[in-house]
DRENDO-1510 file (C-alpha; in Angstrom, 1 decimal, always signed):
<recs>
REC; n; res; u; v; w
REC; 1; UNK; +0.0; +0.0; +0.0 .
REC; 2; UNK; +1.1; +3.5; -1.3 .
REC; 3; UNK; +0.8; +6.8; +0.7 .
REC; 4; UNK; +0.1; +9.5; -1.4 .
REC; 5; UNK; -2.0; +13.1; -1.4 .
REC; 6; UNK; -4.4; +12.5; -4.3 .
REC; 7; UNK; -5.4; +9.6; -6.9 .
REC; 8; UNK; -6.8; +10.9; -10.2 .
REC; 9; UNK; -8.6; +7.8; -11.8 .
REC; 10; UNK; -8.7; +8.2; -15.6 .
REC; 11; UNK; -6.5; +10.1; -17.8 .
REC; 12; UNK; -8.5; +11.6; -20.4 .
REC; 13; UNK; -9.7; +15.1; -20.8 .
REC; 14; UNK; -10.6; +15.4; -17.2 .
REC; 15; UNK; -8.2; +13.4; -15.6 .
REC; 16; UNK; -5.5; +14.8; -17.5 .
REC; 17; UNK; -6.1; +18.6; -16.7 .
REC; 18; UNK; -7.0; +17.8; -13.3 .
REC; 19; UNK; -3.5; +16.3; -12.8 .
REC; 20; UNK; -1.6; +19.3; -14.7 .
REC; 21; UNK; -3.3; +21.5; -12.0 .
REC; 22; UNK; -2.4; +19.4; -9.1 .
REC; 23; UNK; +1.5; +19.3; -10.7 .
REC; 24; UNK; +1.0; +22.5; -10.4 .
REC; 25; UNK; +0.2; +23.5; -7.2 .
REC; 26; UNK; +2.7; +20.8; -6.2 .
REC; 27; UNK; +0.5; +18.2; -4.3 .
REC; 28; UNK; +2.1; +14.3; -4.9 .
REC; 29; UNK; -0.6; +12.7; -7.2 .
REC; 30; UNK; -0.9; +10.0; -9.5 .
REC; 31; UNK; -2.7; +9.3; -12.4 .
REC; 32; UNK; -4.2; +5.6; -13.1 .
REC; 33; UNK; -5.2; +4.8; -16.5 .
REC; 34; UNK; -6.9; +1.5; -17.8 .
REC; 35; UNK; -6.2; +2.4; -21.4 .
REC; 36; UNK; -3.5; +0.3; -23.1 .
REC; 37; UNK; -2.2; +4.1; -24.5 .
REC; 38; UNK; -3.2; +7.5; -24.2 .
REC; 39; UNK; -5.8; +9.0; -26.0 .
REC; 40; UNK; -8.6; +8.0; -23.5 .
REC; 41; UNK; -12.1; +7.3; -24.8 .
REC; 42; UNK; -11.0; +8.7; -28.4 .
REC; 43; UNK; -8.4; +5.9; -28.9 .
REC; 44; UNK; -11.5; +3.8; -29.5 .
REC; 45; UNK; -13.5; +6.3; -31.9 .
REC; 46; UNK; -14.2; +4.6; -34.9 .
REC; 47; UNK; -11.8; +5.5; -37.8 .
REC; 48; UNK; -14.5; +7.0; -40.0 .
REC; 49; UNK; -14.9; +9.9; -37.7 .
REC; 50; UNK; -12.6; +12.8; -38.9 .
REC; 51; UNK; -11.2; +15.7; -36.9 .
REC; 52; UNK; -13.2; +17.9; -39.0 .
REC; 53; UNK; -16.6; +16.0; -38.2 .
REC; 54; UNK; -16.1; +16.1; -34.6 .
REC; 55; UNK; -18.3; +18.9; -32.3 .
REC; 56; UNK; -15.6; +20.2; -30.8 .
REC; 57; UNK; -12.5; +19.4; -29.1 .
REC; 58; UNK; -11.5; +21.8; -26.0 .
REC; 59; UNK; -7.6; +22.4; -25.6 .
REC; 60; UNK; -5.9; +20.9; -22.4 .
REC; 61; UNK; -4.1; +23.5; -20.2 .
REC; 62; UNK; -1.5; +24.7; -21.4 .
REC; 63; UNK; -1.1; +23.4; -24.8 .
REC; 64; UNK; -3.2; +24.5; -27.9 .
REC; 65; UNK; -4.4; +20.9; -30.2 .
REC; 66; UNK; -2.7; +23.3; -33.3 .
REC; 67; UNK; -3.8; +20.1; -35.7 .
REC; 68; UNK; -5.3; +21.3; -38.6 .
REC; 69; UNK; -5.7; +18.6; -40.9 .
REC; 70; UNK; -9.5; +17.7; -40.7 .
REC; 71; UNK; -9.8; +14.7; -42.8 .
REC; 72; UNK; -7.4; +12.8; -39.9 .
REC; 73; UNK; -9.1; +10.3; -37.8 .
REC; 74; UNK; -10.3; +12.3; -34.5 .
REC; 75; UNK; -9.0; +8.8; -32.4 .
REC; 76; UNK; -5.4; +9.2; -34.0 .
REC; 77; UNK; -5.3; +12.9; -33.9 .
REC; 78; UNK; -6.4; +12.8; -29.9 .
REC; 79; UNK; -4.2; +10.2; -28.9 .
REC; 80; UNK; -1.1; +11.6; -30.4 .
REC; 81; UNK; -2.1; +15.0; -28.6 .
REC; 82; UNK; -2.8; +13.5; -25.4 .
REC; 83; UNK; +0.5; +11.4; -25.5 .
REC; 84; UNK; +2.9; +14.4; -26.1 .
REC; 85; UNK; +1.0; +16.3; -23.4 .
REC; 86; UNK; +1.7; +13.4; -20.7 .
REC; 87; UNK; +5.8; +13.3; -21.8 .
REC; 88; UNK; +6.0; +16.9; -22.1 .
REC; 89; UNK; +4.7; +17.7; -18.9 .
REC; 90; UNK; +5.8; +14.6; -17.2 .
REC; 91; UNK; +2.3; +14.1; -16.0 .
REC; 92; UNK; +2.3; +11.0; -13.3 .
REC; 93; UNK; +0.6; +8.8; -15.3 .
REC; 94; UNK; +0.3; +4.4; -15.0 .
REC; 95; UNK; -0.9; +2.5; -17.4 .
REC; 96; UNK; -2.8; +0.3; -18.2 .
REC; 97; UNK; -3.8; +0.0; -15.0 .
REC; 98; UNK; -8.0; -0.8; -13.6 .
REC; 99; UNK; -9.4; +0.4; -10.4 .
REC; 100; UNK; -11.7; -2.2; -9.1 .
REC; 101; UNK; -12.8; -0.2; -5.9 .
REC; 102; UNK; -12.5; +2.7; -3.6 .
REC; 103; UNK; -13.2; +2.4; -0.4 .
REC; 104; UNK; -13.3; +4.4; +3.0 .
REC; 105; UNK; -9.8; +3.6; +4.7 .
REC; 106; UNK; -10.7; +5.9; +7.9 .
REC; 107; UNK; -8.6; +8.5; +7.7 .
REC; 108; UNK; -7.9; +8.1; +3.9 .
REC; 109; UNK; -9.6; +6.9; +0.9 .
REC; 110; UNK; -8.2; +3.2; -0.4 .
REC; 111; UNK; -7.9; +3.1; -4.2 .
REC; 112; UNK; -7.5; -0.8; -5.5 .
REC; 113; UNK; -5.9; -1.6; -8.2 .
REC; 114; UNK; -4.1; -4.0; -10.9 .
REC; 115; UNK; -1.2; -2.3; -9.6 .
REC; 116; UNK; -2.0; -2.3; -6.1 .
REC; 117; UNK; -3.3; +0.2; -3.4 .
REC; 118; UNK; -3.4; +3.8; -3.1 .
REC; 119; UNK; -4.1; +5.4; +0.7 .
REC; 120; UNK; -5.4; +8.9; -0.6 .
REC; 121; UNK; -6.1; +11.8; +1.1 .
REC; 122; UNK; -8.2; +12.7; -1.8 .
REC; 123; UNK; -9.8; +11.0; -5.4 .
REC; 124; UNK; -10.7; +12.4; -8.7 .
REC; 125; UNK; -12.7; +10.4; -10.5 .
REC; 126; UNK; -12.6; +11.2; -14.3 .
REC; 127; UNK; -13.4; +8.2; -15.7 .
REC; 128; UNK; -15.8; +9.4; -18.1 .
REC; 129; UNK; -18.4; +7.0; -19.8 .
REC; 130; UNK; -17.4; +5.1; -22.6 .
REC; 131; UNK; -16.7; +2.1; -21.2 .
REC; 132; UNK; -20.2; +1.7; -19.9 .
REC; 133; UNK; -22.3; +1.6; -23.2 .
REC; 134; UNK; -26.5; +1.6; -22.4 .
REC; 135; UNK; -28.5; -1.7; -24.0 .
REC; 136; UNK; -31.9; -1.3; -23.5 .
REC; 137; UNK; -33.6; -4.9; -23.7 .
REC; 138; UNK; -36.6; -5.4; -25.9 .
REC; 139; UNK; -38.3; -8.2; -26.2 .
REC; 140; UNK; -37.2; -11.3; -28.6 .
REC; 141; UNK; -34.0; -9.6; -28.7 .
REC; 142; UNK; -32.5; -13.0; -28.1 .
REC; 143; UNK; -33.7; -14.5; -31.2 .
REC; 144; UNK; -32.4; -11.7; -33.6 .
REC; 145; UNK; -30.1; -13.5; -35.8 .
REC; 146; UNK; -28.2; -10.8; -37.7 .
REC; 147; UNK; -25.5; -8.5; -35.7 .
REC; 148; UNK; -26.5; -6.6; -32.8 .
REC; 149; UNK; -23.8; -3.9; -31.8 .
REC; 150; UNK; -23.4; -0.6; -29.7 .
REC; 151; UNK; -22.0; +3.0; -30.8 .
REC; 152; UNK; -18.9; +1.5; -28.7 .
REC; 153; UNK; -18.4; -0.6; -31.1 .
REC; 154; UNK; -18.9; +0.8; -34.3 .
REC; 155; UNK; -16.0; +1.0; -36.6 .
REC; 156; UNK; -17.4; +2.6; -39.7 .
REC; 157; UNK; -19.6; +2.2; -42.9 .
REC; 158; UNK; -18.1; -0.3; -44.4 .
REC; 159; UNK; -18.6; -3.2; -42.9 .
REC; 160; UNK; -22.5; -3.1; -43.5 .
REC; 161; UNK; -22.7; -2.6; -47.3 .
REC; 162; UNK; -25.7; -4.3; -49.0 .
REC; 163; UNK; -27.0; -4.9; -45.7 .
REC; 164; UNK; -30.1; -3.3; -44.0 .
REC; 165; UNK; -28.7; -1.5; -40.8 .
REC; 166; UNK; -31.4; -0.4; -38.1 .
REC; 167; UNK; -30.5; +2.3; -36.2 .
REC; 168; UNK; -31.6; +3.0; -32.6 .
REC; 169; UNK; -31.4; +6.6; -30.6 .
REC; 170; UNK; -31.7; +10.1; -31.1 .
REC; 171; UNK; -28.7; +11.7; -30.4 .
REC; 172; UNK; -25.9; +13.1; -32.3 .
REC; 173; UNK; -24.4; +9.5; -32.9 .
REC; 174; UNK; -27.1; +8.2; -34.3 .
REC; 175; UNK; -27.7; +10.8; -36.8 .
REC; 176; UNK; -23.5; +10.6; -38.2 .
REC; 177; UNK; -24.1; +6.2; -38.4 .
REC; 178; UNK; -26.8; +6.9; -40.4 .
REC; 179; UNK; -25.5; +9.6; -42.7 .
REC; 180; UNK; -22.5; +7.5; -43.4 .
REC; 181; UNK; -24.0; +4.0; -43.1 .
REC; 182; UNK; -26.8; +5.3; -45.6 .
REC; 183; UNK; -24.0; +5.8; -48.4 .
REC; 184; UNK; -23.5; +2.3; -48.8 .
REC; 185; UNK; -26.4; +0.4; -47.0 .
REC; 186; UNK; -30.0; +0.6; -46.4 .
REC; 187; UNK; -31.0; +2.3; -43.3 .
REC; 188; UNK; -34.2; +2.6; -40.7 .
REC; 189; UNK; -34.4; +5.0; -38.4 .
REC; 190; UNK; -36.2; +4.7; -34.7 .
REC; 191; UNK; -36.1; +6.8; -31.7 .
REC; 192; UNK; -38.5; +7.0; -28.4 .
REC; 193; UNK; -39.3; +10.7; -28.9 .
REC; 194; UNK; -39.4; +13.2; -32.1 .
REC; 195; UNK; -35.8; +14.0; -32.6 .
REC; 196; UNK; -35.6; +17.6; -32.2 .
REC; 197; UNK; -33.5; +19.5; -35.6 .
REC; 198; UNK; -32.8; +23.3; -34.9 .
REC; 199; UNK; -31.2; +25.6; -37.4 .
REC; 200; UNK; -30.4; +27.8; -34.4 .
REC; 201; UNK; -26.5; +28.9; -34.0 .
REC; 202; UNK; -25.8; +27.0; -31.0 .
REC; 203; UNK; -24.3; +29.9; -28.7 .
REC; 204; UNK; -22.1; +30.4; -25.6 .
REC; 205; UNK; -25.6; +30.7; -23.7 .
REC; 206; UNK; -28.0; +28.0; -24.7 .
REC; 207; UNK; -24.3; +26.1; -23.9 .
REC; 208; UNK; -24.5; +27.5; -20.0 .
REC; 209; UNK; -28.1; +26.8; -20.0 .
REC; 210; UNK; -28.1; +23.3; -20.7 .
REC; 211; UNK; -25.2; +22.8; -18.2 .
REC; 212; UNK; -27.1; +24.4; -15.8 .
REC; 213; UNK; -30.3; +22.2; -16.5 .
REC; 214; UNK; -27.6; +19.2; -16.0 .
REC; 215; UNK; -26.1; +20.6; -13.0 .
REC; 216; UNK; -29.5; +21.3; -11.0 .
REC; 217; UNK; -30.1; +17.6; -11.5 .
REC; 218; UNK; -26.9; +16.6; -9.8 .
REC; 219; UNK; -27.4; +18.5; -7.2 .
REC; 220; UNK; -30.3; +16.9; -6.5 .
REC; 221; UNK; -29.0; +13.7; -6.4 .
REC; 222; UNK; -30.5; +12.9; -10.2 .
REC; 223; UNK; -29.1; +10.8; -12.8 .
REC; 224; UNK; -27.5; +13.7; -15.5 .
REC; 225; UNK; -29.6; +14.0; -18.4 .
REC; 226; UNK; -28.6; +14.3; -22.0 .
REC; 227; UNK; -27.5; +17.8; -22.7 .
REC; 228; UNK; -28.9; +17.1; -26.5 .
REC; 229; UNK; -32.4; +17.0; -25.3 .
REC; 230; UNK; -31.9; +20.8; -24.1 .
REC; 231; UNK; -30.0; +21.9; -27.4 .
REC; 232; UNK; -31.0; +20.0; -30.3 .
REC; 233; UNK; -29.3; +18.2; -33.2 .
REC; 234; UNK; -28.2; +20.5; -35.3 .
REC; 235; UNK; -29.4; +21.4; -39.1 .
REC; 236; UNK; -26.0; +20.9; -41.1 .
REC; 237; UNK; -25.4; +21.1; -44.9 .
REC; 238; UNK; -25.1; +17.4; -44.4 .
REC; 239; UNK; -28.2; +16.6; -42.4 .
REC; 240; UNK; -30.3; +18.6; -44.6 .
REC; 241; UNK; -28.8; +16.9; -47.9 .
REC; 242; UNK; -29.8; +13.6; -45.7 .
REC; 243; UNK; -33.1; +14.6; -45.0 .
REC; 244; UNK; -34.0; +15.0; -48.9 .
REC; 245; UNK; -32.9; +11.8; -49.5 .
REC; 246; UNK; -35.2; +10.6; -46.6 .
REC; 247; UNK; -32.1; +9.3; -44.5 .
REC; 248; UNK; -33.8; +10.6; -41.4 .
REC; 249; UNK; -37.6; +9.8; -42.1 .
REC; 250; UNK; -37.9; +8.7; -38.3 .
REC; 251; UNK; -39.9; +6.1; -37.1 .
REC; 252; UNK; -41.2; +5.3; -33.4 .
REC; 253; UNK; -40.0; +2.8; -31.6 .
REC; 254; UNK; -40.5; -0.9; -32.2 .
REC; 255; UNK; -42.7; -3.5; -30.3 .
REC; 256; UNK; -40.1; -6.2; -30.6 .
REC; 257; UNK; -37.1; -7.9; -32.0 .
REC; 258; UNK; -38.0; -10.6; -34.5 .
REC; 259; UNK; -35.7; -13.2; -35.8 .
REC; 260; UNK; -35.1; -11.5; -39.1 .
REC; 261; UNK; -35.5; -8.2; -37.9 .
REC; 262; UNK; -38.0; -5.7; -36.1 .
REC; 263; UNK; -41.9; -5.2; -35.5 .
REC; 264; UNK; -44.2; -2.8; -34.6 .
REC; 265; UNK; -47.4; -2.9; -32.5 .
REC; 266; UNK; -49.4; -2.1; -35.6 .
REC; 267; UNK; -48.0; -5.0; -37.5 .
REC; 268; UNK; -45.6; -3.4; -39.5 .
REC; 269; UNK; -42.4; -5.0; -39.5 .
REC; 270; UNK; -38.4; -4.1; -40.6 .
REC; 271; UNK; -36.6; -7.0; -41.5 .
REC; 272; UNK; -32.9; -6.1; -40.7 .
REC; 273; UNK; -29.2; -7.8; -40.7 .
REC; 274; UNK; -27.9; -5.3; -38.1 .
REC; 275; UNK; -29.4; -2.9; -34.8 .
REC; 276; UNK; -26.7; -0.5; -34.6 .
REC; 277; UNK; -27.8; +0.7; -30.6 .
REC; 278; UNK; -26.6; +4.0; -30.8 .
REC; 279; UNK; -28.3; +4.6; -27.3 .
REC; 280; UNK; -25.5; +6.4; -25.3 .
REC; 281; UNK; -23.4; +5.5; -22.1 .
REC; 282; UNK; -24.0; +5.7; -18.4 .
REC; 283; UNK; -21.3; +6.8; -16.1 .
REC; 284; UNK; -18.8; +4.5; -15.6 .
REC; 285; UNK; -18.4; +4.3; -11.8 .
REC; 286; UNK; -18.9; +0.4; -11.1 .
REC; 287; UNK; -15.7; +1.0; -8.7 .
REC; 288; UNK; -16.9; +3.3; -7.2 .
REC; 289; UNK; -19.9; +1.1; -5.2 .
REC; 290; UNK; -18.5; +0.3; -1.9 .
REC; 291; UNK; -18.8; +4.0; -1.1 .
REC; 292; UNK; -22.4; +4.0; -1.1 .
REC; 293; UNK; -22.7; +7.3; -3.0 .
REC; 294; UNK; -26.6; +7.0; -4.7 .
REC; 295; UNK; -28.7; +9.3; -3.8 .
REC; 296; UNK; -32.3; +8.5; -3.6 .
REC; 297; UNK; -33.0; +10.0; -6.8 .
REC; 298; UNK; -30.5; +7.4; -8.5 .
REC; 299; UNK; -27.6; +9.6; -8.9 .
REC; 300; UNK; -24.8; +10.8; -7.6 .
REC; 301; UNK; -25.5; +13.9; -5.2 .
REC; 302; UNK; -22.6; +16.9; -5.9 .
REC; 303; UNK; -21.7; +20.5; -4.8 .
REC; 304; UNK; -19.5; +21.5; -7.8 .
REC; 305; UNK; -17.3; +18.5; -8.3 .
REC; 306; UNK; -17.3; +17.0; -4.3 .
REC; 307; UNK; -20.1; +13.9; -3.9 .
REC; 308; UNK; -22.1; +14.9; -0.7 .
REC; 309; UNK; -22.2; +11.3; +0.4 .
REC; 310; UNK; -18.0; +11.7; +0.4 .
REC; 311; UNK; -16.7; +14.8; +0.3 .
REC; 312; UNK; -13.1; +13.5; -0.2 .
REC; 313; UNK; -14.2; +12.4; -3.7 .
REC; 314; UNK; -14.6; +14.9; -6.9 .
REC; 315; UNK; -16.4; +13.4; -10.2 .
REC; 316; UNK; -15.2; +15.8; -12.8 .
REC; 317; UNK; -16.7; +14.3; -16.4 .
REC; 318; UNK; -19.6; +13.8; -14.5 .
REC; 319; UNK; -23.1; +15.3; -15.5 .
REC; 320; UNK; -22.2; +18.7; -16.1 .
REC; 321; UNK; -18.4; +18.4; -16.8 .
REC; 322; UNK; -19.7; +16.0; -19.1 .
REC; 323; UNK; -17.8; +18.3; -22.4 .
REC; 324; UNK; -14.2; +18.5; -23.3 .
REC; 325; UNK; -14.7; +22.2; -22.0 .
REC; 326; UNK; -16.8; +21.6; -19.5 .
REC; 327; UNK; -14.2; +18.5; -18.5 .
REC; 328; UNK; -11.0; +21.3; -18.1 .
REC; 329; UNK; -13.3; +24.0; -15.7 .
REC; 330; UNK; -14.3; +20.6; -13.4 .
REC; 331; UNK; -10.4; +19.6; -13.3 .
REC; 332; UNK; -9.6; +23.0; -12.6 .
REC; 333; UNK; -11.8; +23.4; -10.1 .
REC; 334; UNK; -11.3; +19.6; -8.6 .
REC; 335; UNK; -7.9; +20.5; -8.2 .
REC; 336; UNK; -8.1; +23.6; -6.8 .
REC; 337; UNK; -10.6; +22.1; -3.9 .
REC; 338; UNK; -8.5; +19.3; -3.1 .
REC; 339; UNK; -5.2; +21.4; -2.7 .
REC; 340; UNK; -6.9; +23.2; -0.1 .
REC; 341; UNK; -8.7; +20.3; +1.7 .
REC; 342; UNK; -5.3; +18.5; +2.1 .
REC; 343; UNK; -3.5; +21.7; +3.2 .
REC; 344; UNK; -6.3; +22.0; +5.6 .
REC; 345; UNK; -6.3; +18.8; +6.7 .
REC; 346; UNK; -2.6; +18.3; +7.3 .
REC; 347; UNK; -3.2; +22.0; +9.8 .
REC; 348; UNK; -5.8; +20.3; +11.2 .
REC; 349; UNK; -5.4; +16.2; +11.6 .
REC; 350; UNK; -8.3; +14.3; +11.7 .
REC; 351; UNK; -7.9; +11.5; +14.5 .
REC; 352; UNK; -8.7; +8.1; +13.0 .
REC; 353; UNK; -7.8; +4.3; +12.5 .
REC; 354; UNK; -4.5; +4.2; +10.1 .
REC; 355; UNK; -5.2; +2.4; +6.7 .
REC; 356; UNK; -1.5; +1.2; +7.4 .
</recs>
């Protein structure tokens, strides 16, 4: 077991800016990453998404992303960036390494690992969400016999010519499968509610109100919503052009899963050799269980980045941080918290068993 200040679990956008901060302001960190390289989620992007395609990428502290080709695969593009920000700054990062639990140590937080255990003063959880992809279960799903797979692991267009693809959700992944898978395959579309198209310039403050709409929900202990459902999809040149080829002709959700495909309540049925689920991701905070950190709304109570249930740990990626800028103010501001709580804490001791 290893004394040390602070754990930061994750090294992605979050993680990584909350560990240049915490370098920074000199507290003795360390960085544990499960990925095999750096990169974090983007290293598993699938190749067809360009740099150019992607909604934004925030820069990390103190180093501008100065890339400018946009036809580059956003996954290679990211990782190489993320990579020479770790070496240049000599960022205390281990990899790969998985957290299975944190747990209360008395005095200190216990971080468990594939490379052992952490005594922590303080955690940053930045582990984001892409490693927990969301299946919702339909019935006969079980006797589909074509390919069922998630937006975690899509890899592109190709493998799905001549086929008929299925496409579930109504978020911004769903609508870039089908405008690329629709170029060489046939497509359906299906989502739960309307999909919601705005030609509106998305602007700095319908950006700070839907944060805000995520952040009251944390607060109160709520799972975070989808921050698309406050702002829209957006109208592109290419999402119009889809449109008139009737790409995006939406249909409601289906009854059931068939064997050949999928039916509705009416009757009507799809037949289909894949269901793309391009249904999103839930946090991915498994590890984080033995803490007992639900509220009972089903999330994760916080008061900026601290969880009310243990205010030793800071979820930054989380809910409303859940943005590559919105992932650098939480890091920032996760840092900045837990510099003072262990300066105050080493003025003040807290009596208390000795994880040691």
């Amino acid at each position: 077991m290893q004394l040390i200040d602070a754990v930061v679990i994750g090294a992605g956008q979050a993680g990584l800016t909350a560990s240049y901060h915490l370098q920074r302001t000199g507290v003795d960190h360390v960085v544990l990453d499960r990925g095999t390289g750096p990169g974090g989620a983007w290293r598993d992007r699938w190749p067809s998404l360009r740099l150019g395609g992607v909604h934004g990428i925030h820069s990390l502290p103190g180093s501008e992303l100065s890339e400018t080709d946009g036809a580059r695969p956003a996954a290679e593009v990211v990782a190489e960036y993320f990579g020479r920000y770790e070496r240049e700054l000599a960022l205390p990062v281990l990899r790969p390494v998985k957290v299975a639990a944190v747990r209360d140590g008395g005095e200190r937080l216990l971080v468990e690992s594939s490379a052992g255990t952490w005594a922590a003063r303080a955690v940053i959880n930045a582990t984001g969400t892409w490693e927990n992809p969301f299946w919702p279960h339909y019935p006969g799903q079980q006797e589909f016999t074509g390919r069922q797979l998630h937006t975690a692991g899509y890899r592109g267009p190709e493998e799905f010519r001549g086929q008929h693809v299925v496409v579930v959700g109504g978020g911004i992944s769903a609508v870039e499968h089908l405008l690329e898978i629709s170029e060489v395959a046939g497509t359906t579309w299906v989502t739960r509610r309307p999909p919601h198209f705005t030609d509106a310039t998305f602007t700095p403050e319908d950006g700070r109100a839907a944060v805000a709409e995520v952040e009251r929900r944390v607060r109160a202990g709520l799972p975070p919503g989808s921050v698309v459902s406050a702002t829209g999809l957006p109208n592109s040149p290419a999402v119009i052009a889809a449109r008139e080829r009737g790409v995006l002709d939406r249909l409601p959700m289906f009854q059931r899963i068939t064997a050949d495909g999928v039916a509705w309540a009416d009757g009507t049925a799809q037949r289909a050799d894949v269901i793309l689920w391009a249904t999103g991701f839930r946090p991915a905070i498994a590890h984080l269980a033995p803490l007992n950190l639900r509220a009972p709304g089903g999330g994760i109570q916080l008061d900026g980045t601290r969880a009310v249930a243990e205010p030793r740990l800071h979820l930054v990626g989380y809910g409303p941080s859940a943005s590559t800028i919105g992932a650098n103010r939480a890091g920032r501001a996760a840092a900045s918290a837990v510099r003072a709580e262990i300066k105050s804490s080493l003025s003040h001791p807290v009596q208390g068993p000795n994880p040691l």
